[in-house]
C-alpha positions as CSV (number, residue, x, y, z in Angstrom):
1,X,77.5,107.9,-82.4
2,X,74.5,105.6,-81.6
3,X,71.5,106.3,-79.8
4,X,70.4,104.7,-77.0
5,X,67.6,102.5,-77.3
6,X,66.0,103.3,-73.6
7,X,65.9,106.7,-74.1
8,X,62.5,108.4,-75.3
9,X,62.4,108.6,-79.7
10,X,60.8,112.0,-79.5
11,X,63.6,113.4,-77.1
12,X,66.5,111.7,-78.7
13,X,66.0,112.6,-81.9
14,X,67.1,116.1,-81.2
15,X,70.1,114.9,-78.8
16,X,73.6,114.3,-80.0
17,X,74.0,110.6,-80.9
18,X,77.4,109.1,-80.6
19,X,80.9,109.1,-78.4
20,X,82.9,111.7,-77.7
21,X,86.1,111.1,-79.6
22,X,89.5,111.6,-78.0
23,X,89.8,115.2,-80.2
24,X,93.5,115.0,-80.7
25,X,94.4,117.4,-83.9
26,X,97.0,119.4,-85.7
27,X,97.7,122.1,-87.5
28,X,97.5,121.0,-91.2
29,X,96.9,117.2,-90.3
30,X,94.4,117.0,-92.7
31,X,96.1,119.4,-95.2
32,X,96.7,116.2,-97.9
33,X,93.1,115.3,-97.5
34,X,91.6,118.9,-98.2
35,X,93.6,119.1,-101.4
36,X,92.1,115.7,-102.4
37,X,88.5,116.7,-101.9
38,X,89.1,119.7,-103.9
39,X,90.9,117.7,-106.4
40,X,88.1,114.6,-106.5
41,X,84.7,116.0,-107.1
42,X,85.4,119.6,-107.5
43,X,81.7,120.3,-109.1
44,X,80.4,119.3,-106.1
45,X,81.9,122.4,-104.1
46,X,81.3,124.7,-106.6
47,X,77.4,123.5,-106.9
48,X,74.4,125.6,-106.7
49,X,71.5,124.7,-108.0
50,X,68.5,124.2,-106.3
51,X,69.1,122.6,-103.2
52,X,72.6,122.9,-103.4
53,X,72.5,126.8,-103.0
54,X,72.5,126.4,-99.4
55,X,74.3,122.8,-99.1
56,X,77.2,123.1,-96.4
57,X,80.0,121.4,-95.8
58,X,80.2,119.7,-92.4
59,X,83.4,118.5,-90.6
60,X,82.0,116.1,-88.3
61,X,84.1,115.6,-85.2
62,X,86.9,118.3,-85.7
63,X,87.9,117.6,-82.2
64,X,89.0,119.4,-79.2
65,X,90.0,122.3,-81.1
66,X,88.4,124.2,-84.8
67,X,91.7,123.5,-86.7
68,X,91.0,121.3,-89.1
69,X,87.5,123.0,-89.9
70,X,89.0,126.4,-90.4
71,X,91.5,124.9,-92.2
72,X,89.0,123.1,-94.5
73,X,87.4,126.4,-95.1
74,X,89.6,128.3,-95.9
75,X,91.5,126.0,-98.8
76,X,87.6,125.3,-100.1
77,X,86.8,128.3,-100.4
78,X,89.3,128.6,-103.3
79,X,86.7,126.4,-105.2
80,X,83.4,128.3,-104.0
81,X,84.0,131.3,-101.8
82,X,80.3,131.2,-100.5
83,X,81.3,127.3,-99.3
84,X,78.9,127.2,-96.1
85,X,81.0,125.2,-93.2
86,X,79.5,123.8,-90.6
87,X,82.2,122.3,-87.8
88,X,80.1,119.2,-85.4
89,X,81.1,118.3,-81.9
90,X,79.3,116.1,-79.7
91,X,81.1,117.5,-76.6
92,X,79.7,121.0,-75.3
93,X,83.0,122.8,-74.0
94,X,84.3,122.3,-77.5
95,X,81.6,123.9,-79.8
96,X,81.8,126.8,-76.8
97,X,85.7,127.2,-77.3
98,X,85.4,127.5,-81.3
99,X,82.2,130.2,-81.1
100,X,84.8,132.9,-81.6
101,X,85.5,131.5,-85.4
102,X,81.8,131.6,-86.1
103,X,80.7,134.0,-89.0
104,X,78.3,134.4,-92.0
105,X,79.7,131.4,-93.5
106,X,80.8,129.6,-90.7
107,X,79.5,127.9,-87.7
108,X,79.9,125.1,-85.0
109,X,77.6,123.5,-83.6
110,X,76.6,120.9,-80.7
111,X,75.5,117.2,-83.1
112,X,76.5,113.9,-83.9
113,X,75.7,111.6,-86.7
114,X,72.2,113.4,-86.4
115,X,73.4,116.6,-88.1
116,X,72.2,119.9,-86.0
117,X,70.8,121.7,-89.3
118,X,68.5,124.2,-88.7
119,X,65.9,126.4,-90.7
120,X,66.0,130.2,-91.9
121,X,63.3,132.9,-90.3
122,X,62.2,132.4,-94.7
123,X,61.5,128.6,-94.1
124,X,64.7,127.4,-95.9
125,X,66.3,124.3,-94.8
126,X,69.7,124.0,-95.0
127,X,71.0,121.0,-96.9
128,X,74.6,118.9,-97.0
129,X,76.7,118.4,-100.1
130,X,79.6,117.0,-98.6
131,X,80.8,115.7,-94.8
132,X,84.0,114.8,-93.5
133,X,84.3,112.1,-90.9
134,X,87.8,111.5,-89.9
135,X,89.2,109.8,-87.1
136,X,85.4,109.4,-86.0
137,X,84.2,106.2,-86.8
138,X,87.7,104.4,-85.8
139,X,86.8,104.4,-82.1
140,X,83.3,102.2,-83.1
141,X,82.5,98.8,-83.3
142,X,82.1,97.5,-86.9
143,X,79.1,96.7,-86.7
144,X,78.0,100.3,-86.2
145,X,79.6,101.5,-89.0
146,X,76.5,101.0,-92.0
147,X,73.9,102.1,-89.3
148,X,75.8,105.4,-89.0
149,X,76.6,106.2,-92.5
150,X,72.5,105.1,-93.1
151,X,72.1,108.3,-90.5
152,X,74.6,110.6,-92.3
153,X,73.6,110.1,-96.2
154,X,69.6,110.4,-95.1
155,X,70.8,114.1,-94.8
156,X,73.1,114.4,-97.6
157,X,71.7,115.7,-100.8
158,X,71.2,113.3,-103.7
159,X,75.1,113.1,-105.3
160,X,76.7,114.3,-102.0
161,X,79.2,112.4,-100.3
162,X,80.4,111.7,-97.1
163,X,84.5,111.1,-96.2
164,X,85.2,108.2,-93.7
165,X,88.7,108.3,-92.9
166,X,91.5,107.7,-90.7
167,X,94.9,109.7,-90.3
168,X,97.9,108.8,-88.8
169,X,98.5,111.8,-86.2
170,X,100.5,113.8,-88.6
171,X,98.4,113.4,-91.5
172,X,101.1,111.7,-93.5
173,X,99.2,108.0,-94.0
174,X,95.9,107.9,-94.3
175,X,92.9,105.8,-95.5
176,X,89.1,107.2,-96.0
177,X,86.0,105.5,-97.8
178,X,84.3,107.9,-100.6
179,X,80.2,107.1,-100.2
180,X,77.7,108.7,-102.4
181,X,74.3,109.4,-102.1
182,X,72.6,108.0,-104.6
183,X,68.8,107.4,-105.5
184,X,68.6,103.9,-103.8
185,X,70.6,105.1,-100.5
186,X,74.6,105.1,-100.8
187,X,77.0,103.2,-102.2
188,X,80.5,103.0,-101.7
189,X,82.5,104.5,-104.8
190,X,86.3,104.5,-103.9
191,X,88.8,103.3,-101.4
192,X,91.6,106.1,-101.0
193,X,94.9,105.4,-99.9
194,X,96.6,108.8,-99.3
195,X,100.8,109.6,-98.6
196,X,102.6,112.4,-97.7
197,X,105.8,110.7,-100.1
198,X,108.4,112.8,-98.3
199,X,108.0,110.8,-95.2
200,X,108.6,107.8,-97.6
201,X,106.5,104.9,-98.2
202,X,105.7,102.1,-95.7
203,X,103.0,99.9,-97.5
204,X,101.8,98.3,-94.1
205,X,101.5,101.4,-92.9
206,X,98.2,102.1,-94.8
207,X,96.6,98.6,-93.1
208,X,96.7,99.9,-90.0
209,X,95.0,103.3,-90.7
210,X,91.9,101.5,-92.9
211,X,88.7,102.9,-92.2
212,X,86.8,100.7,-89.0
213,X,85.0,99.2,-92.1
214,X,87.6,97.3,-93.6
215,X,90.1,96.8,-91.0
216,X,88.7,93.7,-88.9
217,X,88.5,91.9,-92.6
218,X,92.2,91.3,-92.9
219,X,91.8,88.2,-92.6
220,X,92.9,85.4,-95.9
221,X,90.0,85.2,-98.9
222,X,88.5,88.6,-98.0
223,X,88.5,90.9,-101.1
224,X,90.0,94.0,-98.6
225,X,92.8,91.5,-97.7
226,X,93.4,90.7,-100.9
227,X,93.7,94.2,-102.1
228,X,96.1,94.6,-99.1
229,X,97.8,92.0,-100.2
230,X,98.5,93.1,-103.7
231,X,99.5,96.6,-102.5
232,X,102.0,95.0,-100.5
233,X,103.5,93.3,-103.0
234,X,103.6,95.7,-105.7
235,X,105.3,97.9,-103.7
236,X,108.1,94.9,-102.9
237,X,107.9,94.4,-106.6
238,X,108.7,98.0,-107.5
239,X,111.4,98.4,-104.8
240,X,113.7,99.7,-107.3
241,X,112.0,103.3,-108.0
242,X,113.1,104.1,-104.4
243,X,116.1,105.1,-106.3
244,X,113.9,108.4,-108.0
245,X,112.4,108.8,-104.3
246,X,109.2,107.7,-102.4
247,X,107.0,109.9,-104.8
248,X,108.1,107.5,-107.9
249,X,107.8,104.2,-105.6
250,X,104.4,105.2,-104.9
251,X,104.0,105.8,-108.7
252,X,105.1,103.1,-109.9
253,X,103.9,100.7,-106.7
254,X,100.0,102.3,-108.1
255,X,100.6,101.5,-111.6
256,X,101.3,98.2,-110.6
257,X,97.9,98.0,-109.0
258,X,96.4,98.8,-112.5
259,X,98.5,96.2,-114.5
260,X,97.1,93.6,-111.4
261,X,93.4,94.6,-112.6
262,X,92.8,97.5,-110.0
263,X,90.7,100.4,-111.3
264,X,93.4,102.7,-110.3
265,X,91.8,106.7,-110.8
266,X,93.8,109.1,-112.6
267,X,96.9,107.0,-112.1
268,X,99.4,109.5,-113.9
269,X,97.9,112.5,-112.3
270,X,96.8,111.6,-108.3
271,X,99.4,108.8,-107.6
272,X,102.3,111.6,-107.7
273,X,99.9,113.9,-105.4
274,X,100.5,110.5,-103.1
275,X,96.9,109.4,-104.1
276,X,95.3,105.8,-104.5
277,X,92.1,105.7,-105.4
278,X,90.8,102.3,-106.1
279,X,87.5,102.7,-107.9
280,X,84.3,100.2,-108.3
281,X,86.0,98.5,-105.4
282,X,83.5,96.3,-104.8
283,X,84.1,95.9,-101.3
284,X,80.4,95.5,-99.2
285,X,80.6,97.6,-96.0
């Protein structure tokens, strides 16, 4: 979603900036990836002091359709029932079909990477704990991928995050970068490789689905390759707990990863829930 550089500062600033994405979705395609959120930085939902009182969470891109944005809502809300949810669409006809869904707590609005947050009749801004970008950023060229996040965090508040990810079209392989606002900009904090186990475990499935960041660097000597590399193998290493199922060849596949020198989170708990998170990755985006 970037901005073109003919086009006047002063009227483009207030203009959706990016592509329109292809807006293919499904119910519960992103079902895995709402229980992780909840599951990764729970305090963050349930925040609300200061500026986090009004801090929304915004599903940037939802596609043609408000699925995945009701869905999101609705399994948040578990966490913080008065979760503010803002659903983003750059293309008109599909903020105008979800306007029916819109309510006290929920809204969709016409934005891009530029978020379209607006200002109450008191002079309250609202703010941004958390986005989602999923299946956005695939569609870009690399080298757009750190000016976009740069226009994302700006509006995050400080210990938000945004979600970079990529799904396969059933949600049951997927990738997503975790990137925290911090005092000095954003940093990258984790590398998530998520499974849906009962459609078993292909380990070069997951290269194909890495977020546009990582996934023109699989190339030999690269520190993403390598980590691809090593995923690969301890899954060929750990073959055998197929026997016990996917779920325990994933298991044991991400303990593996630890004993290799992979800061592997929660390895006992989130690799059964079909969750890899590789933290202090390291990995420049």
């Amino acid at each position: 979603m970037t901005p073109n550089p003919r086009r006047n500062p002063a009227r483009s600033a207030t203009r959706p900036q990016g592509q329109i994405t292809r807006g293919k979705t499904a119910p519960n395609r992103l079902r895995r990836v709402d229980a992780f959120l909840a599951a990764y930085d729970p305090a963050l939902i349930t925040r609300g002091d200061g500026d986090y009182q009004r801090a929304l969470y915004v599903d940037l891109g939802y596609g043609a359709e408000p699925t995945t944005t009701l869905e999101s809502a609705a399994r948040l809300r578990r966490l913080n029932r008065k979760l503010g949810v803002l659903g983003v669409e750059i293309e008109p006809d599909r903020v105008a079909r979800a306007q029916p869904f819109v309510d006290e707590r929920t809204d969709f609005r016409l934005g891009g990477f530029n978020l379209p947050l607006k200002t109450d009749r008191s002079g309250h801004a609202e703010t941004v704990r958390l986005v989602r970008a999923f299946n956005v950023l695939r569609q870009y060229d690399v080298e757009e991928v750190r000016p976009a996040y740069d226009q994302i965090m700006a509006q995050v508040l400080p210990g938000g995050l945004l979600m970079d990810g990529t799904s396969d079209p059933y949600g049951r392989v997927w990738t997503a970068n975790m990137v925290r606002r911090t005092a000095l900009g954003w940093e990258l904090e984790a590398l998530v490789l998520g499974l849906n186990t009962r459609g078993g475990l292909d380990p070069d499935a997951f290269q194909t689905r890495l977020p546009k960041s990582f996934i023109h660097r699989m190339v030999p000597g690269d520190p993403a390759f390598r980590f691809m590399e090593d995923w690969k193998a301890a899954a060929r290493d750990t073959r055998s707990a197929e026997t016990w199922g996917p779920r325990a060849w994933f298991v044991a596949a991400g303990k593996a990863m630890k004993t290799k020198g992979y800061d592997v989170a929660r390895e006992d708990l989130w690799l059964k829930r079909g969750w890899l998170v590789w933290r202090d990755c390291g990995l420049e985006i």
